[in-house]
C-alpha positions as CSV (number, residue, x, y, z in Angstrom):
1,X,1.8,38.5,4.6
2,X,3.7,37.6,1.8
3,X,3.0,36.6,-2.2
4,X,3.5,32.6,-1.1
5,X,0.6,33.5,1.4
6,X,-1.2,35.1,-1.5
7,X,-0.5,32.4,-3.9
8,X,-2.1,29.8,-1.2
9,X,-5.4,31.9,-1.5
10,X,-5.4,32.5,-5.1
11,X,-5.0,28.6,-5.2
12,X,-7.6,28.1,-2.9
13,X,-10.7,30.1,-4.1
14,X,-9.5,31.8,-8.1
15,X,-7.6,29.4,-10.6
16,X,-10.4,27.4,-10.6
17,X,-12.2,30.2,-12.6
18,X,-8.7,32.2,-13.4
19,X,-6.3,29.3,-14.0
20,X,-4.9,27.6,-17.0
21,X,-7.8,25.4,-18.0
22,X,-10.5,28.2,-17.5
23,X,-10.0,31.9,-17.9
24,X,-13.0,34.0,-17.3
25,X,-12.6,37.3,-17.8
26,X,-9.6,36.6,-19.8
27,X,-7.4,36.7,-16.8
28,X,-5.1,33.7,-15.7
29,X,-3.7,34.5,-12.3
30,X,-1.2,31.2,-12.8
31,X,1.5,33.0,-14.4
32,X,2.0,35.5,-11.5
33,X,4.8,33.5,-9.6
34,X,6.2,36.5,-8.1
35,X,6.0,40.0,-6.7
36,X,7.8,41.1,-9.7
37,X,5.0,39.7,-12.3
38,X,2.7,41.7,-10.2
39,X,4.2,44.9,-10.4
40,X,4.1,44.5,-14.3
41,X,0.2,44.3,-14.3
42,X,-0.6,46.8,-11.4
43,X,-4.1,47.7,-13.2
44,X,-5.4,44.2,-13.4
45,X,-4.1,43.5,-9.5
46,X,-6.2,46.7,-8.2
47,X,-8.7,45.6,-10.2
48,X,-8.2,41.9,-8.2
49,X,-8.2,43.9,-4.7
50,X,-11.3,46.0,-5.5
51,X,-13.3,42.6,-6.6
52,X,-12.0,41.0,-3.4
53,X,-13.1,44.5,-1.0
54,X,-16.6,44.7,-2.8
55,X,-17.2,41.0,-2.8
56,X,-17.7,40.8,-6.5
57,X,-14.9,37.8,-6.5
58,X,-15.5,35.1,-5.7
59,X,-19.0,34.8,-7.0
60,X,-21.6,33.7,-4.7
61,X,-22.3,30.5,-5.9
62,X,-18.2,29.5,-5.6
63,X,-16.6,29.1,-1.8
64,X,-15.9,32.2,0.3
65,X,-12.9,33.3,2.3
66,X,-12.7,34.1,5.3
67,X,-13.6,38.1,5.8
68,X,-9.9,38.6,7.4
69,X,-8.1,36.3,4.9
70,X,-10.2,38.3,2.1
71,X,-9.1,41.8,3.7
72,X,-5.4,40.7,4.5
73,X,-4.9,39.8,0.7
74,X,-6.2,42.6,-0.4
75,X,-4.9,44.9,1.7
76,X,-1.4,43.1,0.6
77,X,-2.1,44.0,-2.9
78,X,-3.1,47.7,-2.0
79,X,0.2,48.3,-0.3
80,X,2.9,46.3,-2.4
81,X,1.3,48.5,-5.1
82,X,1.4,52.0,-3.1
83,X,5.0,51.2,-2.5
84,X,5.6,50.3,-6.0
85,X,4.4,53.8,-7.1
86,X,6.4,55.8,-4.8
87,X,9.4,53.8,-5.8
88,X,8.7,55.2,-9.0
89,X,7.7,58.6,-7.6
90,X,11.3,59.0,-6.4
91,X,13.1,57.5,-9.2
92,X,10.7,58.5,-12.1
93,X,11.0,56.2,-16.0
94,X,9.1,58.8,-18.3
95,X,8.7,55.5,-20.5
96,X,10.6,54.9,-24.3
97,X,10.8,57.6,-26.5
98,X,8.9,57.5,-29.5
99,X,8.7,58.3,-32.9
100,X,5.1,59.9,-34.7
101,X,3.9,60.5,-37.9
102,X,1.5,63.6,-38.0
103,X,-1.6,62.1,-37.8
104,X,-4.5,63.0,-41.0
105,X,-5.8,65.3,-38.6
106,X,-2.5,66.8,-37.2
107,X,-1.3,67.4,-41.2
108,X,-4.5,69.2,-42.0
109,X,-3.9,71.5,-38.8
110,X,-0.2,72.2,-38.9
111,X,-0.8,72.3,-42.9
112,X,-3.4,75.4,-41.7
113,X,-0.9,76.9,-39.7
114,X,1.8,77.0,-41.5
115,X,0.7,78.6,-45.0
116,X,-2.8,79.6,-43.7
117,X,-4.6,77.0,-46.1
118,X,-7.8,75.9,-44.5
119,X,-9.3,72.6,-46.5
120,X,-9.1,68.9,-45.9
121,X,-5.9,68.3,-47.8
122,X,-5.5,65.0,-45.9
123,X,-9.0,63.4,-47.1
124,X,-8.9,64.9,-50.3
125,X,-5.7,62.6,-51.4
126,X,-6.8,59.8,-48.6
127,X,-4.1,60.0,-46.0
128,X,-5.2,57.2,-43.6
129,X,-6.1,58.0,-39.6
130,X,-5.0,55.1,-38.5
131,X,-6.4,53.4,-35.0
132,X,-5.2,50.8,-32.6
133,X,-8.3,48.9,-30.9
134,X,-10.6,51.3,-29.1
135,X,-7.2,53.8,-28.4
136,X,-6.3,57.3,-30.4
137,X,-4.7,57.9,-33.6
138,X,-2.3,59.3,-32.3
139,X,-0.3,56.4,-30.8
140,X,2.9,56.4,-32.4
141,X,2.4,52.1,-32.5
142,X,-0.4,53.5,-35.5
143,X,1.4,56.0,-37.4
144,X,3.6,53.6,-40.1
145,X,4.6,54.5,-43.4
146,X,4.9,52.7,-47.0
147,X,6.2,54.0,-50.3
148,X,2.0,54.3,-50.7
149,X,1.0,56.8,-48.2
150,X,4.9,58.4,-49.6
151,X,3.5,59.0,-53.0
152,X,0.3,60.3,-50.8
153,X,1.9,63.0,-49.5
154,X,3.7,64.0,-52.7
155,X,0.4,64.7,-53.9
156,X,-0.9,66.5,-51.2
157,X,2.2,68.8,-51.4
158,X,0.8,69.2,-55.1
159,X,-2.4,70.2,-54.1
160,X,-1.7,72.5,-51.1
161,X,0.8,74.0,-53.6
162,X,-2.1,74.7,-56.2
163,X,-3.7,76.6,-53.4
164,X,-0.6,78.7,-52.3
165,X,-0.2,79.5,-56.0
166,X,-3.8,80.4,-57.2
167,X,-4.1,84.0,-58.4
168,X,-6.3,86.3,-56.5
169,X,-9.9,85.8,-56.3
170,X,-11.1,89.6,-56.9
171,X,-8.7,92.7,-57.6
172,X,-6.6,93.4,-60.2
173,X,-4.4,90.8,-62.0
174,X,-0.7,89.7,-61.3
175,X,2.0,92.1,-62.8
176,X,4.7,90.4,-64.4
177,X,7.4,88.7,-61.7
178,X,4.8,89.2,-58.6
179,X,3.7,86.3,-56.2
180,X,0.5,84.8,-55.6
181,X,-0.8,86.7,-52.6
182,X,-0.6,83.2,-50.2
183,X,2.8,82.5,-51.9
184,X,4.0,85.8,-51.3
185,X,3.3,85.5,-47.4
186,X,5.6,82.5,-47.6
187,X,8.6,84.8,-49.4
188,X,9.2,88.0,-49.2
189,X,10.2,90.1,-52.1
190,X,13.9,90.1,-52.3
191,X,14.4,87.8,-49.7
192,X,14.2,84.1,-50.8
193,X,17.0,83.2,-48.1
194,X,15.5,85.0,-45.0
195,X,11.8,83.5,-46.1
196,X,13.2,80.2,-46.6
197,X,15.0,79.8,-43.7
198,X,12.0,80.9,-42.0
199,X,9.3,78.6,-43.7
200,X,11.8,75.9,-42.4
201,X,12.1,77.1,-38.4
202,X,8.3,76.7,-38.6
203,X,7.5,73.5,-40.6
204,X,10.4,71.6,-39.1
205,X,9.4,73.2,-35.6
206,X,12.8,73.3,-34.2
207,X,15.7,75.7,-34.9
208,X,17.8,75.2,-38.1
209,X,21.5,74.8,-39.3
210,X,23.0,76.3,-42.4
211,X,23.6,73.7,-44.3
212,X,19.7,72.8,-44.4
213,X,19.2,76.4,-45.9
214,X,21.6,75.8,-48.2
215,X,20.7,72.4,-49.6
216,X,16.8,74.2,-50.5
217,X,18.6,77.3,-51.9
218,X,20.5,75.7,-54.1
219,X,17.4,73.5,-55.1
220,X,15.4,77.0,-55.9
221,X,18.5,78.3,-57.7
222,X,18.3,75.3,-60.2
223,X,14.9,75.4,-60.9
224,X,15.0,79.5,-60.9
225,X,17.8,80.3,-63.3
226,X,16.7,83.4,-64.0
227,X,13.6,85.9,-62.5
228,X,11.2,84.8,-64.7
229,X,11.3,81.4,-63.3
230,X,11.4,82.7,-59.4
231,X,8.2,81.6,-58.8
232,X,9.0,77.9,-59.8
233,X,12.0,77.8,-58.1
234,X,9.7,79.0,-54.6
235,X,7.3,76.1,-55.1
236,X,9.9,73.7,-55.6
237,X,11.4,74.6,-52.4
238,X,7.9,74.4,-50.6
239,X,7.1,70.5,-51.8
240,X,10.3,69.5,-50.7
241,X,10.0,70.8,-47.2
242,X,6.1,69.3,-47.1
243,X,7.4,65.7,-47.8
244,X,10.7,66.1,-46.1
245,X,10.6,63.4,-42.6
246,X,11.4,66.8,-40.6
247,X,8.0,68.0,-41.4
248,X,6.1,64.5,-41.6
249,X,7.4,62.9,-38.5
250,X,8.1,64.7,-34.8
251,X,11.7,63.5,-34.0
252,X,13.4,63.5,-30.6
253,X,17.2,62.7,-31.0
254,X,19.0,60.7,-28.0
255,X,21.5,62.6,-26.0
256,X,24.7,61.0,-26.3
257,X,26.1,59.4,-23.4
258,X,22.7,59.9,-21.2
259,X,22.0,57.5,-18.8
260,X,19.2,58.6,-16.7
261,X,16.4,60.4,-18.1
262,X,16.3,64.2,-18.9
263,X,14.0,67.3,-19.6
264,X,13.3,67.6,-23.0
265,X,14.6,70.9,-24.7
266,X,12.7,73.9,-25.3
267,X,11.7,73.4,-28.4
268,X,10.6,69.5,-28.0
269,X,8.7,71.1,-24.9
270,X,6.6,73.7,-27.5
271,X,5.7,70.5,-29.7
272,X,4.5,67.7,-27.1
273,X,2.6,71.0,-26.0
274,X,1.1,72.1,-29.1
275,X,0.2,68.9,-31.0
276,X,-1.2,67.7,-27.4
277,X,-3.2,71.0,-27.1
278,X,-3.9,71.7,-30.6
279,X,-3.0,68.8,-33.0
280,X,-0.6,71.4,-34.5
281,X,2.7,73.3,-34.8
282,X,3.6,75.6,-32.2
283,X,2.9,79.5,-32.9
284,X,5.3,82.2,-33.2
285,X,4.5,83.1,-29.4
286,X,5.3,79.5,-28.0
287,X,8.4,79.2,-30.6
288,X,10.0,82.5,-30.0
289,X,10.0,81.5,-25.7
290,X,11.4,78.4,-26.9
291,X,13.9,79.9,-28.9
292,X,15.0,82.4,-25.9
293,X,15.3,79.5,-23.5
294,X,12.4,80.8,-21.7
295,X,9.7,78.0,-22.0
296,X,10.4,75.9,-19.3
297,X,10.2,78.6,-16.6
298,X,7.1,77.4,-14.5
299,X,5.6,81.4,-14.4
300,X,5.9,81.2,-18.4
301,X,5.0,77.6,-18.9
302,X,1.9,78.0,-17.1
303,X,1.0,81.2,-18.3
304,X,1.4,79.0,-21.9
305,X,-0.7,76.7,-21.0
306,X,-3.4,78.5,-19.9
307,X,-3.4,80.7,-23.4
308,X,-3.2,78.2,-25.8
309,X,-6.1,76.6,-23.4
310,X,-8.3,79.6,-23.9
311,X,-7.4,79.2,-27.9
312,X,-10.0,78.5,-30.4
313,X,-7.7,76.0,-31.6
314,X,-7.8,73.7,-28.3
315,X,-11.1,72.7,-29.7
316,X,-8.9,70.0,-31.2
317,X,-9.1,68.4,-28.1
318,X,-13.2,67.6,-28.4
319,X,-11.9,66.9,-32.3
320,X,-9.6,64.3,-31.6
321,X,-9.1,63.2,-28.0
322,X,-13.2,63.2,-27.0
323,X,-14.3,62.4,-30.1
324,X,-12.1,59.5,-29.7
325,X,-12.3,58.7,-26.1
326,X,-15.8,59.2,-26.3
327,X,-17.2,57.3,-29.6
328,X,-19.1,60.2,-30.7
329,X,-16.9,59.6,-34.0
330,X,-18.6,56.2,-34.6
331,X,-22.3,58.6,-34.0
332,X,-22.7,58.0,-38.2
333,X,-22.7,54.4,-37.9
334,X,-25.3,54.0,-34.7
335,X,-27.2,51.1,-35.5
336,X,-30.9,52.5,-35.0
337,X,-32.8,52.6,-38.4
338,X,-35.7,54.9,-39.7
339,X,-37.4,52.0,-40.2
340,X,-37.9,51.6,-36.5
341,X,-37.6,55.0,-35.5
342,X,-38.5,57.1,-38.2
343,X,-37.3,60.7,-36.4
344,X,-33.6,59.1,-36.5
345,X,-32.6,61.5,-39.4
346,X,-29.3,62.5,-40.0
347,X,-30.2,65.6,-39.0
348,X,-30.8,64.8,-35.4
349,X,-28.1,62.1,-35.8
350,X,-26.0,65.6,-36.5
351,X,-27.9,67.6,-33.5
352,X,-26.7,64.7,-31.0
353,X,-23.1,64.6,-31.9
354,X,-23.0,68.8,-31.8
355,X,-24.7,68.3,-28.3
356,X,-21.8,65.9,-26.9
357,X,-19.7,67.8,-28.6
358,X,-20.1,71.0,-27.5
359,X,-20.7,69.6,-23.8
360,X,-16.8,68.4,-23.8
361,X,-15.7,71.7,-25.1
362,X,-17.8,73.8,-23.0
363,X,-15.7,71.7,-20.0
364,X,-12.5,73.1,-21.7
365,X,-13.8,76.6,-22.1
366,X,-15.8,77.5,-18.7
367,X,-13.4,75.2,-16.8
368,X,-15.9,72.9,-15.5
369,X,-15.3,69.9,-13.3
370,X,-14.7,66.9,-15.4
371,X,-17.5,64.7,-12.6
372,X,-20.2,66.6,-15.1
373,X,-19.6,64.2,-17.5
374,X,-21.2,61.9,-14.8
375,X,-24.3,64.0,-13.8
376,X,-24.9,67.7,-14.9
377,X,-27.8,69.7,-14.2
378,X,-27.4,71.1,-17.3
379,X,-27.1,70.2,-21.4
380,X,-26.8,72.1,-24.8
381,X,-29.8,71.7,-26.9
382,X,-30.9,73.3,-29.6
383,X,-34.5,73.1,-30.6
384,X,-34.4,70.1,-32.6
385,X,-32.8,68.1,-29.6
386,X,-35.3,69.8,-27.0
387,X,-38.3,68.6,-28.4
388,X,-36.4,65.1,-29.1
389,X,-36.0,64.9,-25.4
390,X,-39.3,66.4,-24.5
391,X,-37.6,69.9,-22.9
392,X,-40.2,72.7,-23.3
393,X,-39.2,76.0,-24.0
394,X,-36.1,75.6,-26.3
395,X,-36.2,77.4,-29.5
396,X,-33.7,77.9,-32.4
397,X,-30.9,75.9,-34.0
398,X,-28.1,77.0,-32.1
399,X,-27.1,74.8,-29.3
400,X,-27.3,76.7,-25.8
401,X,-27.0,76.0,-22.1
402,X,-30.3,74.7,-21.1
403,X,-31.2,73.8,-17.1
404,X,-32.5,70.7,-16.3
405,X,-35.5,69.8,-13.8
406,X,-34.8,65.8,-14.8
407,X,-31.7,64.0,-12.9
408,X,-32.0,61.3,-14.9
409,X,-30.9,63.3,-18.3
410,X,-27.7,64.8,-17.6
411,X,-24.2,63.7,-18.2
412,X,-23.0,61.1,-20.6
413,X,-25.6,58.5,-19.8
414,X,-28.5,61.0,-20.9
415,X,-27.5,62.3,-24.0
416,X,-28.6,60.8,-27.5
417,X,-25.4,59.9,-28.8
418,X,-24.4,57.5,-26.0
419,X,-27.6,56.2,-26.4
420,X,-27.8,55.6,-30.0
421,X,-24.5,54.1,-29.8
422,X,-25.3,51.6,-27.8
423,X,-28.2,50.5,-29.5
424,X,-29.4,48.1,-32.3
425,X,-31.2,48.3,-35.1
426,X,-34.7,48.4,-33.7
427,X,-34.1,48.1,-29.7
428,X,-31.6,48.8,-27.0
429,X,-28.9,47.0,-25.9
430,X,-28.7,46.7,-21.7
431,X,-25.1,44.9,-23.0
432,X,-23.3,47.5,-25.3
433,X,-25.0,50.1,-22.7
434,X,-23.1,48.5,-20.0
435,X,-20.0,47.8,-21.7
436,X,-19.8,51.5,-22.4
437,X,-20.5,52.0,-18.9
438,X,-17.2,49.6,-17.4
439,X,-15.0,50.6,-21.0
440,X,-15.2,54.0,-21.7
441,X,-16.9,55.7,-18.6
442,X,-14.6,53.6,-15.7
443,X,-11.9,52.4,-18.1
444,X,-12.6,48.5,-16.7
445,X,-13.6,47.1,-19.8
446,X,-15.2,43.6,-19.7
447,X,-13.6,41.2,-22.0
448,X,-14.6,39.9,-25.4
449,X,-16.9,36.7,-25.7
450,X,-15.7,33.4,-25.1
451,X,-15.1,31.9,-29.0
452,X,-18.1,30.2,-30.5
453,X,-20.7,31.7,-28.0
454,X,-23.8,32.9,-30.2
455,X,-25.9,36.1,-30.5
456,X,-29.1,35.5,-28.5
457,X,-31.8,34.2,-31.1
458,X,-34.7,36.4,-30.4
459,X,-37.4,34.6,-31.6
460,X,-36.2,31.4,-29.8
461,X,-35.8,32.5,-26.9
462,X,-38.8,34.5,-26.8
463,X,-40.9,31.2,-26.5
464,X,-39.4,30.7,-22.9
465,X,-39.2,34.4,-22.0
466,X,-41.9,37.1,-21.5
467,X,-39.7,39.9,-22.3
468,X,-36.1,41.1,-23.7
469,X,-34.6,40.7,-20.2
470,X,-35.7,37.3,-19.8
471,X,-34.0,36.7,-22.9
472,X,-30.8,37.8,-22.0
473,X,-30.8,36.0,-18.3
474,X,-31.4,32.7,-20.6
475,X,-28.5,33.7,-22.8
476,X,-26.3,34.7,-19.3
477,X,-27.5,31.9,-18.0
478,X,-24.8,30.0,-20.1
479,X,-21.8,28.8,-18.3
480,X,-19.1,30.8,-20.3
481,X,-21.3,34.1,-20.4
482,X,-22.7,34.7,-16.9
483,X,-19.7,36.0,-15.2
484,X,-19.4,38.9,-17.3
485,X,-22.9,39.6,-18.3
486,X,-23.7,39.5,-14.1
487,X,-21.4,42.4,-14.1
488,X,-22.2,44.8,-17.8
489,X,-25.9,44.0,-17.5
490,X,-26.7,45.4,-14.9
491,X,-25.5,48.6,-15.7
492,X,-27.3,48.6,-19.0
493,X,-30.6,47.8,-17.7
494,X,-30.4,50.8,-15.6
495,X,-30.9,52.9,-18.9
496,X,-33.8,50.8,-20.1
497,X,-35.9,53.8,-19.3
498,X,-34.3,55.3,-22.4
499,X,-35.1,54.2,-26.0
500,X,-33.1,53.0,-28.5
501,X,-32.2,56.8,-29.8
502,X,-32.5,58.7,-26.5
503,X,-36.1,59.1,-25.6
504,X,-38.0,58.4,-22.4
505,X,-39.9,56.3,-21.3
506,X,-41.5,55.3,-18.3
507,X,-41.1,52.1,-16.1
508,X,-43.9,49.3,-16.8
509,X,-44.9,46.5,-17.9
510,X,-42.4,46.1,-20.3
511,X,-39.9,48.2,-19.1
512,X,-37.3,47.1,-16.0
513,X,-34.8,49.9,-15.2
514,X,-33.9,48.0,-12.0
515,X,-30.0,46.5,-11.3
516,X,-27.9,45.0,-8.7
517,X,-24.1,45.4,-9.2
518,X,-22.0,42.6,-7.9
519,X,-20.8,43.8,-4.2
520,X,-24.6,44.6,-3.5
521,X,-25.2,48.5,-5.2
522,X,-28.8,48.2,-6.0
523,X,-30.8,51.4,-8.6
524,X,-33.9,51.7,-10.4
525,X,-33.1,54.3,-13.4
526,X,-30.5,56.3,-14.7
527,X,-30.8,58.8,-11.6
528,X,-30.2,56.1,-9.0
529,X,-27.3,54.7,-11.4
530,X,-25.4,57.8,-11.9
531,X,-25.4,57.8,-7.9
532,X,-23.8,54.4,-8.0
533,X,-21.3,55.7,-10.7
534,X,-20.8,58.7,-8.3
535,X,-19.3,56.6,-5.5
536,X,-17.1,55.5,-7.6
537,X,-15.9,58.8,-9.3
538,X,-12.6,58.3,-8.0
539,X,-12.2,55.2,-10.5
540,X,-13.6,57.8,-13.6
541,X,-11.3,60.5,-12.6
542,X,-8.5,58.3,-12.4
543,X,-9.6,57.0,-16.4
544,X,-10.4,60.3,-18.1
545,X,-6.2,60.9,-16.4
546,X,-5.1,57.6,-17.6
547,X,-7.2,58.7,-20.9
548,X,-5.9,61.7,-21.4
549,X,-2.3,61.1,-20.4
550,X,-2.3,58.5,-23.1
551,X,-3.0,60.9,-26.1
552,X,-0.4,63.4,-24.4
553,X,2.3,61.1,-24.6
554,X,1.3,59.6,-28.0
555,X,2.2,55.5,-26.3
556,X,0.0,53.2,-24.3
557,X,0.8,53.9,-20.0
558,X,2.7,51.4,-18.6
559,X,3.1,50.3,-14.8
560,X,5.6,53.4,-14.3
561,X,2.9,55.5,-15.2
562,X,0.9,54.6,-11.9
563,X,2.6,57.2,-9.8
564,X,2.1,60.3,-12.5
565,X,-1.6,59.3,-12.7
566,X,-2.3,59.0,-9.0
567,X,-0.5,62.2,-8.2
568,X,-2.9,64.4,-11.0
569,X,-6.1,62.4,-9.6
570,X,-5.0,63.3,-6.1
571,X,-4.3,67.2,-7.5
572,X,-8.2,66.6,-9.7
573,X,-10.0,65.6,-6.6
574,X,-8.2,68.7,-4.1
575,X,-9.4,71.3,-7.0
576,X,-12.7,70.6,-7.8
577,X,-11.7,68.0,-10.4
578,X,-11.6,71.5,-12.6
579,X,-10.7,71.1,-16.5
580,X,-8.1,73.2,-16.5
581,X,-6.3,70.9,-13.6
582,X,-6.3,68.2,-15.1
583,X,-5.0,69.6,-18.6
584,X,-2.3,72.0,-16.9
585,X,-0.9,68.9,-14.5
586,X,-0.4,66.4,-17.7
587,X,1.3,69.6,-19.2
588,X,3.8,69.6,-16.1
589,X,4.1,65.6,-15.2
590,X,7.4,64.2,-15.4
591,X,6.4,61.9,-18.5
592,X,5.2,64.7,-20.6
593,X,8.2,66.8,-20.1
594,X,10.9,64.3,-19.5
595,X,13.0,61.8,-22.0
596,X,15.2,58.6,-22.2
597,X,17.6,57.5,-24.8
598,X,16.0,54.3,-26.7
599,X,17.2,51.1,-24.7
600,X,16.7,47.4,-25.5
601,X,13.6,45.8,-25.1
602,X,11.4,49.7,-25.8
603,X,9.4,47.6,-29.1
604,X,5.8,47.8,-28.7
């Protein structure tokens, strides 16, 4: 078979839905007039092969193929793909290097680290934490800068400088000529060049030249004529290096004359490896291997990995990638009101973000198989959430590991904040539920509504319908909405057993937990519908990868990411689909660790 042949079928039984006058889905199969435009969209052409294998396309009510011409296409698709990826596998593109502004978070962190100043610098003079869609922060397409966030950080070097300078809290009081004890672990007494050439190795993160030192020396020398002004000249010297681009950004030069692709230097090594695992600057222990050449041997680099794994400070990775990936971030603005459910307080609201939460990082530090975000037997409760969920036998506020008896509550689907989140204001939402399900869970998100297509009108609708779900088959039941509510609904409706902030509640009159996924998986509750999800755990491995390799790399994947992400879900599903796998192999793929100079057409 060829792409003509494919083009013929296509033509035959899709543009009629997928073509240039109608685009369900979003997706016009028109433009494709070659093998070469398909290898540029190689997610939404697996996506075309898996609808095609599970009979989810075309829908039932349109002509069918015949089963061998329905197999042969997609079986086309599967291996012009396959060979596509280990094209790349041999000859590798780790993608266009990039550019990033620390993000709020990251500048808190490496603000932390570096002068062991702890508070929320960042929100206190409004730094912005900048998004792109439903992505991370992180992205360097996110992270601009204007002469405003400029004078922004100008003040926050003011106000971390108040802090370094404040006298001590208890003790005696400052003789004459000495330092502020947090200034003084910055510069040593007597030693204003050794301290400032060392404050800059650390907050530029890279080794130094002379000339650097020099410039700030001669900068503390004018504001420090004489030792009475010593301690201005020190401060001086510290706000220039916080609102110096060295510090602000994370640079990678090109190498001259490079044509292929090369490993990124030690030292570029430590930071993708510290602001991926931490949102910070590398420590002494990661900066001192870099600065012996040692890094990249794979006994040390793994050995790194592992540590700075185990670190308190990889909890950044719940902070910022889960919270992220996850929505728990948006938990504060879950639509469910005390009006309707009085027990919504911000204090649970606070108990079921700490429970998600402290699920992910529990992942990271008992190096648990990412699949339990699917269906554990287990979940962190605290009292609060216990009796919330009707769990006997749970005492306390601290959030422990707590057994369950129920199937139906564990994993992602079964905790509170999912389900809050995917609410309204005074009922549940089988359509945000679902569109969690296919966007954040399988990374398949359904696209947005067809323009001028109206929110269901309730009390309309409910003069023709006996219940909610009759409502929303009416509204479905419009031409431009069926085809994707057939496919999130579904999904949703398979949660109805749990209420609009988490609780259960058992099938009845008035409540349907019963589903039918295009391609023929039928359930009846979130038990039966984690078993669906199960089958395809391959697809949510593959996403939390995809996910995840993302926020490593700071950029959107592209098609030459297919092979890196195949290999680690292969390596994911060989281990155990263990934590620790999945971080350590990002850590080590060619992308992460690899670099190419900046070549025409790398704008996003």
């Amino acid at each position: 078979m060829n792409f003509e042949t494919v083009r013929t079928f296509l033509s035959g039984y899709c543009v009629k839905c997928h073509g240039e006058k109608v685009q369900k889905g979003g997706l016009n199969l028109v433009p494709f007039a070659d093998e070469k435009s398909v290898l540029k969209q190689r997610k939404v052409w697996r996506s075309v092969a898996e609808q095609l294998i599970t009979k989810e396309m075309p829908p039932e009510r349109e002509k069918q193929p015949a089963e061998d011409d329905r197999a042969a296409v997609a079986k086309w698709v599967g291996q012009t793909l396959d060979a596509a990826d280990e094209r790349d596998r041999k000859h590798p593109d780790p993608g266009r290097a990039v550019v990033r502004r620390l993000t709020a978070g990251e500048y808190n962190r490496t603000v932390r680290d570096l002068f062991a100043v702890n508070f929320d610098v960042a929100g206190a003079v409004g730094l912005p934490d900048d998004t792109v869609g439903e992505s991370f922060n992180n992205l360097a397409a996110a992270l601009n800068f204007s002469d405003t966030l400029m004078e922004k950080y100008f003040t926050a070097a003011d106000l971390i400088i108040e802090r370094l300078d404040a006298p001590p809290a208890k003790g005696p009081k400052l003789k004459p000529g000495e330092l502020p004890p947090l200034l003084a672990k910055v510069f040593k007494p007597g030693d204003v060049k050794g301290s400032v050439e060392r404050l800059l190795r650390r907050a530029y993160r890279r080794p130094i030249d002379v000339k650097e030192v020099s410039r700030l020396l001669a900068l503390h020398d004018q504001a420090a004529p004489n030792a009475a002004k010593a301690e201005d000249g020190l401060k001086l010297v510290v706000k220039a290096v916080l609102v110096s681009p060295h510090f602000l950004l994370r640079v990678e030069r090109d190498r001259p004359n490079a044509d292929s692709p090369y490993p990124v230097n030690d030292h570029e090594l430590a930071v993708r490896l510290s602001y991926f695992l931490w949102s910070s600057m590398p420590d002494d222990e990661l900066a001192s291997l870099a600065d012996q050449g040692k890094l990249r041997q794979a006994d040390v680099y793994d050995a790194q990995v592992k540590r700075m794994l185990a670190d308190p400070k990889a909890k950044a990775l719940t902070e910022t990638f889960a919270e992220q990936w996850l929505l728990f971030k948006k938990l504060p603005d879950a639509r469910p009101t005390t009006e309707f459910y009085p027990t919504f307080t911000p204090k649970l609201r606070q108990a079921m973000h700490d429970e998600a939460a402290t699920f992910f990082d529990k992942l990271r530090t008992e190096d648990a198989p990412i699949t339990d975000l699917l269906a554990a037997d287990y979940a962190y409760l605290n009292a609060d959430l216990a009796k919330h969920y009707g769990i006997p036998n749970v005492t306390g506020p601290e959030f422990r590991k707590v057994p369950l008896t129920d199937p139906n509550r564990g994993g992602l689907l079964g905790m509170g904040a999912v389900l809050a989140l995917t609410s309204h204001t005074n009922r549940t939402s089988p359509t945000l539920r679902g569109k969690y399900v296919l966007d954040v869970i399988l990374g398949t998100p359904p696209p947005p509504p067809p323009p001028g297509v109206s929110q269901i009108d309730e009390a309309k609708a409910g003069k023709a319908a006996k219940n909610f779900r009759e409502q929303l088959a009416l509204h479905a039941s419009q031409a431009s909405c069926g085809g994707c509510h057939a496919k999130i609904d579904p999904l949703g409706f398979g949660l109805e057993n749990f209420d609009a902030i988490g609780r259960w509640r058992n099938s009845g009159k008035d409540i349907d937990a019963t589903g039918k996924l295009p391609g023929g998986d039928a359930f009846n509750g979130p038990k039966e519908l984690k078993a669906v999800l199960l089958k395809r755990k391959g697809r949510f491995v593959e996403n939390v990868t995809e996910k995840m390799l993302t926020f490593a790399l700071g950029r959107e994947l592209h098609a030459t990411d297919d092979a890196t992400v195949k290999a680690i879900t292969a390596d994911l599903e060989k281990t155990g689909f263990k934590f620790s796998v999945l971080v350590g192999d990002i850590a080590k793929s060619y992308p992460f660790q690899h670099r190419r100079n900046t070549k025409p057409g790398d704008g996003e």
